[in-house]
N, C-alpha and C positions, 0 to 999 in steps of 0.2 A: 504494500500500500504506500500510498505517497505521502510527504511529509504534509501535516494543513500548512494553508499560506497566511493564519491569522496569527496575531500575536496580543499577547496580554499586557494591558494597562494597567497600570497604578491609578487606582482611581479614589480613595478614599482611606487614611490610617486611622484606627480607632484607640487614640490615648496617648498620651507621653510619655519619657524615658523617667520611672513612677522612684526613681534614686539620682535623679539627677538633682544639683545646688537650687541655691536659692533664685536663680536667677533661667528658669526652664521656660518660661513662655512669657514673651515680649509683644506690646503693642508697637508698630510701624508709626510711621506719618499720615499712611495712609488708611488707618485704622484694620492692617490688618493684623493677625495675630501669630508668629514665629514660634516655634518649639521645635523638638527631635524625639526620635525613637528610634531604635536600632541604630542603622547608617545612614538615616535619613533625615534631611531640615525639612521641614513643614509649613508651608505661608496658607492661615486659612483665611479666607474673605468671608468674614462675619455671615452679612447680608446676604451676599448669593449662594452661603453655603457651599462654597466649593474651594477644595487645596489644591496648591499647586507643589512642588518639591525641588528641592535642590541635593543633589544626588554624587556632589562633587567625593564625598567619601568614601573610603574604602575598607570600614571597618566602625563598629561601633559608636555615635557622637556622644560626648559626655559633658563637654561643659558650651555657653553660649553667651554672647554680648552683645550688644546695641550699641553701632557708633553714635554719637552726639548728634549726627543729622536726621538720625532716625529712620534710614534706609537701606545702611551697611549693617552686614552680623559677621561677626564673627564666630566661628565653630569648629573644635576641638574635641580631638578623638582619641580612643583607646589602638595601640600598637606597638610595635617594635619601635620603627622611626614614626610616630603617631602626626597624623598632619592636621596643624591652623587651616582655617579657608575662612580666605575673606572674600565674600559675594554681597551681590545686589540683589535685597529683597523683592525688588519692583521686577526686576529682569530675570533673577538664579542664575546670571552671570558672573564667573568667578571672577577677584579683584586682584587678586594675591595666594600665594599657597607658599605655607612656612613652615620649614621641615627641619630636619637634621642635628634642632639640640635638646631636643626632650627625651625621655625614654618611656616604654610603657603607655603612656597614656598623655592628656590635657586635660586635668579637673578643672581649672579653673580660669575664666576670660577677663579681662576690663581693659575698655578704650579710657585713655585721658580724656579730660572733659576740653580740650583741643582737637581733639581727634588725630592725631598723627603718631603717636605710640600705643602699642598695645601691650598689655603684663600677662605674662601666662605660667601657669603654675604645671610641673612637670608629676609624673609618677612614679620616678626614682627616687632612692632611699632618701637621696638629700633634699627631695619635695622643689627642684629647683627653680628658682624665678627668672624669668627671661624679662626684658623689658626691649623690643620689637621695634624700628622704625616699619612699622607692615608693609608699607606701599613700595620701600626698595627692598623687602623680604631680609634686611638684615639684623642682629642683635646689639644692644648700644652697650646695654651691661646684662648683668650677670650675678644671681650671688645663690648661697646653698640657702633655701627657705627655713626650711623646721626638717628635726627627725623624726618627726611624727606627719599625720593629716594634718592637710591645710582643705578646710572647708571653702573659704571665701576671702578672695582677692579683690579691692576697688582702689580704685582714684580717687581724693578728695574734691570735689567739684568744685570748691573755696580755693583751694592755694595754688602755686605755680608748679609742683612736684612734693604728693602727699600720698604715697602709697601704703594701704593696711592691709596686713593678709591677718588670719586668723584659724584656729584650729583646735587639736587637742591641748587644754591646758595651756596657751600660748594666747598671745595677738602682740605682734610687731610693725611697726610703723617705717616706714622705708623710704627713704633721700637720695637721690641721683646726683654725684658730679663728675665730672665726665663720663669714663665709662664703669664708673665702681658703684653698686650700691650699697650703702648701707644700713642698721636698722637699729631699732633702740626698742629693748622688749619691754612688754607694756608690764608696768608695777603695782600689784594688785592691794601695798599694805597689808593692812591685816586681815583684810577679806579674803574669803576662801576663793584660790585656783582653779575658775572655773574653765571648761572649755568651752569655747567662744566659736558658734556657729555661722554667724553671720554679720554684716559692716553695714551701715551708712554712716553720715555726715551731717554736722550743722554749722553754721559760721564761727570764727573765732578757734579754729584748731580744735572743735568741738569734735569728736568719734566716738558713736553709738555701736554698742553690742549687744548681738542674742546667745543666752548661755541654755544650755543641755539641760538645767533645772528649770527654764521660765523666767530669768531673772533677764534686764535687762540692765548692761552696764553703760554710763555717762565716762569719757575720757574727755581728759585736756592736754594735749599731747602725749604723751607717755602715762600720764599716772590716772589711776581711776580716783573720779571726785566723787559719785553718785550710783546708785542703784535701784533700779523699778523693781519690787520684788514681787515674783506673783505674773508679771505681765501676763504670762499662759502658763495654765495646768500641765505644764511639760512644755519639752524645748521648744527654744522661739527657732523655729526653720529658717526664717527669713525677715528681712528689713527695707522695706521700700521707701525711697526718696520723692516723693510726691513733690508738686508745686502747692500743695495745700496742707503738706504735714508729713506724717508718713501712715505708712503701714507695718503689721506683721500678722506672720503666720505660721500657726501652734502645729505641734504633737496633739493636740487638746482636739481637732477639727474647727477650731474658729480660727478668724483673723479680726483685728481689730484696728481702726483708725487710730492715730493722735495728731494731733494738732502741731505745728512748728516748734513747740515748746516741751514736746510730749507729754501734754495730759490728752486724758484720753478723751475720745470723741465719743464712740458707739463700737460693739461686738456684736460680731455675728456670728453665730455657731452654727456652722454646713451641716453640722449631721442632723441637725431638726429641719433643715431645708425640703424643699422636694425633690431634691438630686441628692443627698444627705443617709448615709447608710451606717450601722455602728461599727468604730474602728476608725473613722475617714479619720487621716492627719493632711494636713496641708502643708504643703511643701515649698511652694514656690507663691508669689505674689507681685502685683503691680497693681498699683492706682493713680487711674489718671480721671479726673474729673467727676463724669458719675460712674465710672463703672470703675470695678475690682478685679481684677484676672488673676485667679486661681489656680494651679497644678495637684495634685494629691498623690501622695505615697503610690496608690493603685491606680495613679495614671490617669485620673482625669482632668482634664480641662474645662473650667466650669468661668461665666463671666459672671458677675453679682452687679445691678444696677442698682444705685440710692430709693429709687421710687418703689422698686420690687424685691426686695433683701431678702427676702422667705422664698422665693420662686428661682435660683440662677437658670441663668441661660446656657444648658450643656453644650459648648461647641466638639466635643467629641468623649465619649463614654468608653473603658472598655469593659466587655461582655461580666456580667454580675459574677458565671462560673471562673473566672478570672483572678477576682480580686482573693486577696490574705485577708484568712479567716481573724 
């Protein structure tokens, strides 16, 4: 018999990579919405319901960034020489491909808030940090991160070169001159050594962390001034830098607003939702205006609007016989 002459399309992924950081599903400029799963990036268009993919990978995607224009990602993967790819959300044209000083894998992305350096965090023993001119594919510096996980790497969007990465028991703060980086580990006093999940930022040298207990900690440069105790019933997953405040998102299955200041605004708890199942932890998060974007442990991606907070909007579910009991 002869071979058929049809071939098979990608037409629809159901769920995200349900272990990937804090940073798994992004909104575009063009409102639409960026994540991964296996070896593949995902752009879904809200409204017409339909994904498109970018396929530049060739092995597992594990961590993901949002250029500062809001139309570049960058996306990093599990492998031997494990490859960066910087592409056009709008196009799944690739921009860049960065290879040859990681080993293992790329857990961790951030663009400066210039856009012209990227920082990525390696899966060798010495967790190492690259810091990227991306667009001529080359390394500016270089230093060993932690011997341990590093959860979450960002830019401080306030200064001229303010990089934090965080992890087990750790969070170090990171300075560039020429091509050496260096770091000042963060001093916890007399409070207990927590490990430190997740980063944003506020003015004045200000750095916000999410710890493995629910606590959230207040930095001023190097040293911890302050702690939110309690924020979530279990660890805070995640920290989003809003124009209006921030966000975070628990082990607990809620996520909660706060305001510039960090008091808090309002919570809302997924698992009482109508997409809301017992177990959900939330993993990843963004808020931009009214809406919430959401990732979960088992891989959902869920939008929450101000108007409708009891009801989100599932942009993609995976199958119920699926999820961790």
């Amino acid at each position: 018999s002869s071979v058929p002459t049809v071939d098979l399309a990608l037409e629809w992924v159901y769920g995200v990579r349900g272990q990937g950081g804090p940073h798994s599903a992004v909104y575009t400029a063009k409102g639409d919405v960026v994540f991964f799963a296996a070896g593949l990036c995902i752009v879904q268009n809200i409204e017409q319901r339909k994904q498109n993919f970018f396929a530049g990978h060739d092995d597992d995607v594990l961590s993901l960034a949002l250029h500062p224009d809001q139309l570049l990602v960058a996306s990093g993967q599990i492998g031997k020489d494990p490859k960066i790819c910087v592409w056009d959300s709008a196009t799944r044209e690739t921009r860049s491909i960065l290879h040859g000083k990681h080993d293992r894998g790329v857990c961790c992305l951030a663009f400066h808030h210039e856009g012209k350096l990227l920082a990525s965090v390696g899966m060798d023993d010495n967790r190492t940090i690259n810091v990227w001119d991306w667009a001529k594919g080359c390394v500016l510096a270089s230093a060993r991160g932690h011997s341990d996980t590093i959860w979450d790497l960002q830019f401080s969007p306030y200064e001229p070169f303010l990089l934090v990465s965080c992890g087990v028991k750790h969070i170090k703060f990171w300075s560039m001159a020429g091509n050496t980086l260096t770091n000042k580990r963060g001093l916890f006093g007399s409070a207990e050594q927590q490990t430190q999940l997740c980063i944003a930022f506020g003015p004045d040298k200000t750095t916000y962390s999410g710890t493995s207990s629910g606590d959230i900690c207040k930095w001023s440069g190097p040293n911890l001034v302050a702690t939110i105790a309690g924020a979530h019933a279990g660890a805070v997953n995640a920290i989003d830098m809003s124009p209006d405040g921030f966000a975070t998102a628990g082990k607990d299955g809620s996520f909660r607003l706060w305001d510039a200041q960090f008091s808090p605004i309002t919570s809302v708890d997924l698992t009482a939702t109508s997409a809301g199942y017992k177990g959900m932890q939330v993993k990843s998060i963004q808020w931009r205006g009214e809406r919430v974007l959401c990732c979960t442990r088992d891989g959902d991606v869920l939008e929450v609007t101000v108007q409708d907070k009891n009801n989100p909007n599932v942009l993609c579910q995976v199958p119920v016989t699926t999820r961790r009991s």
